[in-house]
PDB file as gemmi writes it, atoms N, CA and C in Angstrom:
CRYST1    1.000    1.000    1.000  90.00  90.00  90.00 P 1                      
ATOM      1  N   UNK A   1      19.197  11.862  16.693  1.00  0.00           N  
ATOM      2  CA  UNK A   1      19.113  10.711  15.815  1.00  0.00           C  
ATOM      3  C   UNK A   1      18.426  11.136  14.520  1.00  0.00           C  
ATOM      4  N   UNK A   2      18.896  11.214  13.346  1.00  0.00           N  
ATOM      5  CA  UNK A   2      18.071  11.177  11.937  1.00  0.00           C  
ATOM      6  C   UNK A   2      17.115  10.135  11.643  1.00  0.00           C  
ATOM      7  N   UNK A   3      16.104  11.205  10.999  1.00  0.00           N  
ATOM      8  CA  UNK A   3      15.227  10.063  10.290  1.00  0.00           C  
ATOM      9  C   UNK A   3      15.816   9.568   9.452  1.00  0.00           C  
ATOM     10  N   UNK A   4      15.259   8.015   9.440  1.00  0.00           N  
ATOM     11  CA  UNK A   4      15.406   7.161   8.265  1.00  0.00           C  
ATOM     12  C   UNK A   4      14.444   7.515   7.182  1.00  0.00           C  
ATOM     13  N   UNK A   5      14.895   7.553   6.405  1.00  0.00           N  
ATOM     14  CA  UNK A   5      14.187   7.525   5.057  1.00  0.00           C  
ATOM     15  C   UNK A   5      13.970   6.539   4.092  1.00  0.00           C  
ATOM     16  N   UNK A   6      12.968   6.668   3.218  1.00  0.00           N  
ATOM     17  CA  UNK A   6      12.382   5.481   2.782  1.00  0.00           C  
ATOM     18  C   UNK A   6      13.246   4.901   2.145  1.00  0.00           C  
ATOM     19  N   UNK A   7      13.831   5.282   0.819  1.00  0.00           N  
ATOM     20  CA  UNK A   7      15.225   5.088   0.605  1.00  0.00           C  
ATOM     21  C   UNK A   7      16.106   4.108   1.170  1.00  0.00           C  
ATOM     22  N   UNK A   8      16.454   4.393   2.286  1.00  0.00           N  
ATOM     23  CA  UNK A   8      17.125   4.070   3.747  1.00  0.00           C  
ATOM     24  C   UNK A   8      16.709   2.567   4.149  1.00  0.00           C  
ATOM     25  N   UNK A   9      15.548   2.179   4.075  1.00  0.00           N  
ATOM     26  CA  UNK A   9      15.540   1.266   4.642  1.00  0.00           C  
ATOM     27  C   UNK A   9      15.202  -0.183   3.551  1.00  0.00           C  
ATOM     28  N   UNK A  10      15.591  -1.188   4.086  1.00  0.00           N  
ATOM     29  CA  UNK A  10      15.797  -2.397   3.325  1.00  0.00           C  
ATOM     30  C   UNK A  10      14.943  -2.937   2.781  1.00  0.00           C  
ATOM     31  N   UNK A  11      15.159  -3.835   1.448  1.00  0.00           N  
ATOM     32  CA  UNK A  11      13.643  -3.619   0.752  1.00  0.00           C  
ATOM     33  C   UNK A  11      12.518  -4.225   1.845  1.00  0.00           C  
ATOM     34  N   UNK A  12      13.220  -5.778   2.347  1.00  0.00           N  
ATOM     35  CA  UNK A  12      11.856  -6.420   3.350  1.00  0.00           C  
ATOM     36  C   UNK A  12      11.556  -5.859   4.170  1.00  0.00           C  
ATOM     37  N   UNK A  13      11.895  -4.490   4.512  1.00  0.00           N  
ATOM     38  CA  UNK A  13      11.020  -3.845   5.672  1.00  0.00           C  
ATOM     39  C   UNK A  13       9.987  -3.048   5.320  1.00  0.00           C  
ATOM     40  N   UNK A  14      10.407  -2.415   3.743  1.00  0.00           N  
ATOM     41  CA  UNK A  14       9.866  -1.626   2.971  1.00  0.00           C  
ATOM     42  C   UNK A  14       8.262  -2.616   2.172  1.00  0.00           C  
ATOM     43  N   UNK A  15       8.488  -3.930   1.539  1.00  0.00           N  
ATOM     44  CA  UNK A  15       7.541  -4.502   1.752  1.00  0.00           C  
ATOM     45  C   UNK A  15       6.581  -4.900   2.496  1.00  0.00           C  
ATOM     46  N   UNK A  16       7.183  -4.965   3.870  1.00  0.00           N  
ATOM     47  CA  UNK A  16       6.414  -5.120   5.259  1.00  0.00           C  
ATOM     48  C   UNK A  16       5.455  -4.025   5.298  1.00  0.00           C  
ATOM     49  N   UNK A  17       5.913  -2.839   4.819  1.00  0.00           N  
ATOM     50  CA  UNK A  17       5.222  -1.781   5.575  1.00  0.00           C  
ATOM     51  C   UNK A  17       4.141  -1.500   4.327  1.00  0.00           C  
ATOM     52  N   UNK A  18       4.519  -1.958   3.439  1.00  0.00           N  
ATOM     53  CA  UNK A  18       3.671  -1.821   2.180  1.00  0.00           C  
ATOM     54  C   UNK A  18       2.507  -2.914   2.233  1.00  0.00           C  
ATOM     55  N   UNK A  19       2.561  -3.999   2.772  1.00  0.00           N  
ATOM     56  CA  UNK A  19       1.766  -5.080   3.068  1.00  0.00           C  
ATOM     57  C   UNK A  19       0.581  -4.489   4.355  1.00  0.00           C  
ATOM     58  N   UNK A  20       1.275  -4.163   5.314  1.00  0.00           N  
ATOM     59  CA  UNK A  20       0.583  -3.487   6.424  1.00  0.00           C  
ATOM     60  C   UNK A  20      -0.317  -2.366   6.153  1.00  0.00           C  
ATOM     61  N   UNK A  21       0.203  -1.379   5.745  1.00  0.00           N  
ATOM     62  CA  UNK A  21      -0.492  -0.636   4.703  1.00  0.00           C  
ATOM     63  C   UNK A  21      -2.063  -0.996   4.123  1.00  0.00           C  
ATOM     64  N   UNK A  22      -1.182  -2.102   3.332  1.00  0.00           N  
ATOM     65  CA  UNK A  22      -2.876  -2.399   2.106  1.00  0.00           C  
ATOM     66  C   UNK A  22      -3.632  -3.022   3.405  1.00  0.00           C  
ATOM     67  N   UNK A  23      -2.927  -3.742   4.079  1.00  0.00           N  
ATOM     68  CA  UNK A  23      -4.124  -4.656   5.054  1.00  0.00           C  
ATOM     69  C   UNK A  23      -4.789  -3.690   5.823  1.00  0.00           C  
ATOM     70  N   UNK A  24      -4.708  -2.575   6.468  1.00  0.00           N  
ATOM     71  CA  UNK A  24      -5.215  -1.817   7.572  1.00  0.00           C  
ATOM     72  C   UNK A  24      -6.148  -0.647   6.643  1.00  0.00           C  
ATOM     73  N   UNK A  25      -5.902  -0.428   4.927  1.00  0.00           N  
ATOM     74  CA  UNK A  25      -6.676  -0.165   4.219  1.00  0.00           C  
ATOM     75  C   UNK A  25      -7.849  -0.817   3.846  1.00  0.00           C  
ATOM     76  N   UNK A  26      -7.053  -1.892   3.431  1.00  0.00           N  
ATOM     77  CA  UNK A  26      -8.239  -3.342   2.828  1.00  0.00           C  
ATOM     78  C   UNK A  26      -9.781  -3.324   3.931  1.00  0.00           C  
ATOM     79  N   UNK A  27      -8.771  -3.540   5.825  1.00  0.00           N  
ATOM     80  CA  UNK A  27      -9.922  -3.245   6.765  1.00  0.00           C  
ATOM     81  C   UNK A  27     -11.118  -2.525   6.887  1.00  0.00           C  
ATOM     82  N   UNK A  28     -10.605  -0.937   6.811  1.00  0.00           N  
ATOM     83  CA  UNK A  28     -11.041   0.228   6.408  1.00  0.00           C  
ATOM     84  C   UNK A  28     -11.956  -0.434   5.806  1.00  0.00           C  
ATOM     85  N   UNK A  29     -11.527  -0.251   4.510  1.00  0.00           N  
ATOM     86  CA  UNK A  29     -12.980   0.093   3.252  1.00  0.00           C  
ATOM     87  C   UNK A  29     -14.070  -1.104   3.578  1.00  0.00           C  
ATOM     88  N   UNK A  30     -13.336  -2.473   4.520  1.00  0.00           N  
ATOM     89  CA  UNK A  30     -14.723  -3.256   4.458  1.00  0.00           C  
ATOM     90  C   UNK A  30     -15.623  -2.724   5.276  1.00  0.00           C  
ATOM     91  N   UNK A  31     -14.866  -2.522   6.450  1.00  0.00           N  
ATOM     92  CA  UNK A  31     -15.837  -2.187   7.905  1.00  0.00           C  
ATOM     93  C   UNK A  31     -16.881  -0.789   7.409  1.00  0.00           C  
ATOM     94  N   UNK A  32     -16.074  -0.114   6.355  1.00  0.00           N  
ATOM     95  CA  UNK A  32     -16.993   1.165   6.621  1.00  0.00           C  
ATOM     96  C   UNK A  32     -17.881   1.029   5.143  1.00  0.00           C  
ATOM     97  N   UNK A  33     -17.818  -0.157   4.251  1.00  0.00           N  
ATOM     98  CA  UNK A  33     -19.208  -0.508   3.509  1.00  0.00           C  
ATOM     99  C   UNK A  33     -19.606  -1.506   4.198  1.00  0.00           C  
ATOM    100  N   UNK A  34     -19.546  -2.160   5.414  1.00  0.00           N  
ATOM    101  CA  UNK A  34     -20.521  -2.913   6.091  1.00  0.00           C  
ATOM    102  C   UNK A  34     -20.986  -2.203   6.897  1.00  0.00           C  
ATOM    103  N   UNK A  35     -21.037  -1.156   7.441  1.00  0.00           N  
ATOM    104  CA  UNK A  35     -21.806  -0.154   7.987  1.00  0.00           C  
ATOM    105  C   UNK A  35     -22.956   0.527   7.146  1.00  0.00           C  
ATOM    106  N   UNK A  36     -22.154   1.301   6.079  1.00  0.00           N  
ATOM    107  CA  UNK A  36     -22.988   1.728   5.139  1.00  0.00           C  
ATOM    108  C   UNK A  36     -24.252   0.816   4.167  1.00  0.00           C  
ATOM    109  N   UNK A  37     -23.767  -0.580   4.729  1.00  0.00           N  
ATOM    110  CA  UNK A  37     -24.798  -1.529   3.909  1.00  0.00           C  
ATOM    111  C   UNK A  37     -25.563  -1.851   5.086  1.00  0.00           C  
ATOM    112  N   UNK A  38     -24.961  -2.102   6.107  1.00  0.00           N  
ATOM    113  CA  UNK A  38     -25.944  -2.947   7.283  1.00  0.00           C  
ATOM    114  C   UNK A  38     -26.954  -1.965   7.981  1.00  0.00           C  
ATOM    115  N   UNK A  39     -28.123  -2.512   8.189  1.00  0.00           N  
ATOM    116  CA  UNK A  39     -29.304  -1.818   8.362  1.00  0.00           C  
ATOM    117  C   UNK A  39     -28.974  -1.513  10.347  1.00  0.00           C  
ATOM    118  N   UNK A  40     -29.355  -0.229  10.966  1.00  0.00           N  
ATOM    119  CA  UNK A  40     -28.790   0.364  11.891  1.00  0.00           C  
ATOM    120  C   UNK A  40     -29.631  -0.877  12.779  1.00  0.00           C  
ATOM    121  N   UNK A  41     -30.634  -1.794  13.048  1.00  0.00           N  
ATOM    122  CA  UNK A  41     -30.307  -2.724  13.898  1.00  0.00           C  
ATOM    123  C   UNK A  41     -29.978  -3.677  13.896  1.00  0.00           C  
ATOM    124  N   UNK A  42     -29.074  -4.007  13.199  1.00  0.00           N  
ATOM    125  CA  UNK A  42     -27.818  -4.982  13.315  1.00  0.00           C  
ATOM    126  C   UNK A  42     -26.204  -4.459  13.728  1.00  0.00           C  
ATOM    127  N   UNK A  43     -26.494  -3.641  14.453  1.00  0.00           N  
ATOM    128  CA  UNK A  43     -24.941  -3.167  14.684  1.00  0.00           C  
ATOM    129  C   UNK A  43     -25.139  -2.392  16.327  1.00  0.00           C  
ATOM    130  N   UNK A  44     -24.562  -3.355  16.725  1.00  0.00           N  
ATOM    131  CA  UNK A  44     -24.459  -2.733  18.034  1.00  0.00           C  
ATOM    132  C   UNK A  44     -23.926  -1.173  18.657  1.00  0.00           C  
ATOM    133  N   UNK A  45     -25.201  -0.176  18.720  1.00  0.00           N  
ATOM    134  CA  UNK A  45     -24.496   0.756  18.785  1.00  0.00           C  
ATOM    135  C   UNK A  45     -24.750   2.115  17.629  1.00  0.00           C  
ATOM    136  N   UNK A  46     -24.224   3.119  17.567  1.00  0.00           N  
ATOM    137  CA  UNK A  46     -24.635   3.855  16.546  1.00  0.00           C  
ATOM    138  C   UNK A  46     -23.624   3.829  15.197  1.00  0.00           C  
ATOM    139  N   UNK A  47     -24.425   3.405  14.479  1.00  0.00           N  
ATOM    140  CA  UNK A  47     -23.593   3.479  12.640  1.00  0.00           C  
ATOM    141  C   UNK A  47     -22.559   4.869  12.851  1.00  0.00           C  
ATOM    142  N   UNK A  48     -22.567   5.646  13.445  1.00  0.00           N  
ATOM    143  CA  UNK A  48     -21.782   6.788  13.166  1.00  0.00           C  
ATOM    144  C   UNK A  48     -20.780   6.818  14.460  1.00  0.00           C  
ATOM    145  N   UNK A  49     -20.473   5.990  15.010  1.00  0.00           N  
ATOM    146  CA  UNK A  49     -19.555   5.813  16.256  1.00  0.00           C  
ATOM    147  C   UNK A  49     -18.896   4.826  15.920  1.00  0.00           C  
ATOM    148  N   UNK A  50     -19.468   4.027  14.650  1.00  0.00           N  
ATOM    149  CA  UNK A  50     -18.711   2.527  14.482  1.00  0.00           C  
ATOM    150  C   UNK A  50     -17.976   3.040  13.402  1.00  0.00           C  
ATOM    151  N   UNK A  51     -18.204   4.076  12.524  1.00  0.00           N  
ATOM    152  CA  UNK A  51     -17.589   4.502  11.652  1.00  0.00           C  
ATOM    153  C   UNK A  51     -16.533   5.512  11.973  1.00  0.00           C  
ATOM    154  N   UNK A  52     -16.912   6.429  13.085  1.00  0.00           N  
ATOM    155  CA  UNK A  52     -15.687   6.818  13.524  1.00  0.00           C  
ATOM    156  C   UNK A  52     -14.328   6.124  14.135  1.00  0.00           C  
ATOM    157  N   UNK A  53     -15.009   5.026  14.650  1.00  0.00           N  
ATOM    158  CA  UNK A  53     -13.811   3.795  15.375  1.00  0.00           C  
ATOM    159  C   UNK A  53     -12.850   3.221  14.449  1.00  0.00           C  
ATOM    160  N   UNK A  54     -14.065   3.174  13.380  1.00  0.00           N  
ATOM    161  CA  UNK A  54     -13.237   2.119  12.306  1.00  0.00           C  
ATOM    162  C   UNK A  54     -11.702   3.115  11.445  1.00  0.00           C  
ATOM    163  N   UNK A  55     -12.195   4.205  11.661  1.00  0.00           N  
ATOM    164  CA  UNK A  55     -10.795   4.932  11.471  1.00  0.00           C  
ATOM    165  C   UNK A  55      -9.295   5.047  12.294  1.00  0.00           C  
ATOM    166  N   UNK A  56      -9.433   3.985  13.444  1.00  0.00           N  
ATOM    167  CA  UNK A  56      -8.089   3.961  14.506  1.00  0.00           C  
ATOM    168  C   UNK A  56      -7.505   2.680  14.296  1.00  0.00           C  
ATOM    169  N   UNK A  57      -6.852   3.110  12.913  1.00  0.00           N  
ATOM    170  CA  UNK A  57      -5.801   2.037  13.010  1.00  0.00           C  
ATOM    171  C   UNK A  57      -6.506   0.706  12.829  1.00  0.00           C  
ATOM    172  N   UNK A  58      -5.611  -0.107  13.015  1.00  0.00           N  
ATOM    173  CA  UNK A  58      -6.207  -1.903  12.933  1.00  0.00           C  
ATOM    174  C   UNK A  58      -7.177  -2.123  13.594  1.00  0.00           C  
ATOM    175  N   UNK A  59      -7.014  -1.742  14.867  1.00  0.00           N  
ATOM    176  CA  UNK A  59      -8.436  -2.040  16.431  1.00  0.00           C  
ATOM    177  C   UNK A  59      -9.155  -1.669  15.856  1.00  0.00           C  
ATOM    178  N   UNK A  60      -9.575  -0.716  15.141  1.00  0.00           N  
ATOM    179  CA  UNK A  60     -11.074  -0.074  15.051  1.00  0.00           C  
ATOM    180  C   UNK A  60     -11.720  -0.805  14.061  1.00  0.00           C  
ATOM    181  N   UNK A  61     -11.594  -0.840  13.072  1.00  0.00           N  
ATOM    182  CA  UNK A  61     -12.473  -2.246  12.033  1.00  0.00           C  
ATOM    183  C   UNK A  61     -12.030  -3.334  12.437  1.00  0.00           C  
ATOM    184  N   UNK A  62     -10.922  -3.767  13.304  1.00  0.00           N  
ATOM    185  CA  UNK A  62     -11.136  -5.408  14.128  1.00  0.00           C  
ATOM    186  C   UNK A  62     -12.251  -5.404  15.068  1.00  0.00           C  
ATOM    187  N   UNK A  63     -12.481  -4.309  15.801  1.00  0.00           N  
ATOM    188  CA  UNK A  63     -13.545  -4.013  16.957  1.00  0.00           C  
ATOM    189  C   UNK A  63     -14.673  -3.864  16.443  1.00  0.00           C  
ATOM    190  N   UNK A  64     -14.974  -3.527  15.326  1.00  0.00           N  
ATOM    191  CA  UNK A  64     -16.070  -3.837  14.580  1.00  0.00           C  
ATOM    192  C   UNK A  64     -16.938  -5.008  13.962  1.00  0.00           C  
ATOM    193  N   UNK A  65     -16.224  -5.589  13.685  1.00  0.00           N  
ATOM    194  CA  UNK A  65     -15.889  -7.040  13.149  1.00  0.00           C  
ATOM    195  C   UNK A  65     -16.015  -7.654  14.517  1.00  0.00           C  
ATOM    196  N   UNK A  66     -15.748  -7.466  15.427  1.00  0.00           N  
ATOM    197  CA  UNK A  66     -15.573  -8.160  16.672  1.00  0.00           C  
ATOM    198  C   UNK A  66     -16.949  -8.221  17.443  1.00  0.00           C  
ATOM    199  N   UNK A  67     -17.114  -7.207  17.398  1.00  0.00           N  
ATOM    200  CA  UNK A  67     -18.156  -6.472  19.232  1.00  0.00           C  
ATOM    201  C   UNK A  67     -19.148  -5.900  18.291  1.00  0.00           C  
ATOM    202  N   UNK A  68     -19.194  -5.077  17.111  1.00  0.00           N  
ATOM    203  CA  UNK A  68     -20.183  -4.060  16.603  1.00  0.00           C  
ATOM    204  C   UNK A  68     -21.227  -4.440  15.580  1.00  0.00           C  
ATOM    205  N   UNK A  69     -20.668  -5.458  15.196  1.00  0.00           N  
ATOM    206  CA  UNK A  69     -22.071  -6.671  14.593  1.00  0.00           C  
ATOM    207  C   UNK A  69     -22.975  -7.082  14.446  1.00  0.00           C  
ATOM    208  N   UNK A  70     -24.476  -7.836  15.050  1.00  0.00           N  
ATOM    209  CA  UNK A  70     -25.084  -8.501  15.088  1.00  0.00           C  
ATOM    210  C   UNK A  70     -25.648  -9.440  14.121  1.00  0.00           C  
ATOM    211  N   UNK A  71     -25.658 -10.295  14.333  1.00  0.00           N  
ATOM    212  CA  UNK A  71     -26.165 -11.631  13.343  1.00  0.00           C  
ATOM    213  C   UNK A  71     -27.471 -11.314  13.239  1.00  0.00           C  
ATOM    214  N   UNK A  72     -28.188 -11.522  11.880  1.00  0.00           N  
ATOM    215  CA  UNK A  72     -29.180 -11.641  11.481  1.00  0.00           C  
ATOM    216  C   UNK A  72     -30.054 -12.624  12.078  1.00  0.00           C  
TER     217      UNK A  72                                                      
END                                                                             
């Protein structure tokens, strides 16, 4: 089977993936300046395990945001 190429595929899928993209970026950069801002006991866990997580994809700054938190 050939790859499809970008080219190749239709613009609304090509927007889709461009949307998905910025969002799983957008995630990224928050989760890992709310680490870098939040003081290490407010975050469940070690600042440098939450920052490695936050690099897998969507789960990892949702799981952050989720579970790795603590409220002031």
């Amino acid at each position: 089977m050939p790859r499809t190429r970008w080219i190749d595929l239709p613009p609304a899928q090509r927007r889709l993936i461009v949307a998905l993209a910025s969002l799983q970026i957008s995630l990224l950069a928050a989760a890992l300046y709310d680490i870098s801002r939040r003081p290490a006991e407010q975050i469940n866990g070690s600042k440098a395990a939450w920052a490695a997580a936050s690099l897998v994809s969507f789960v990892g700054p949702l799981a952050y945001f989720v579970w790795g938190r603590r409220e002031p």
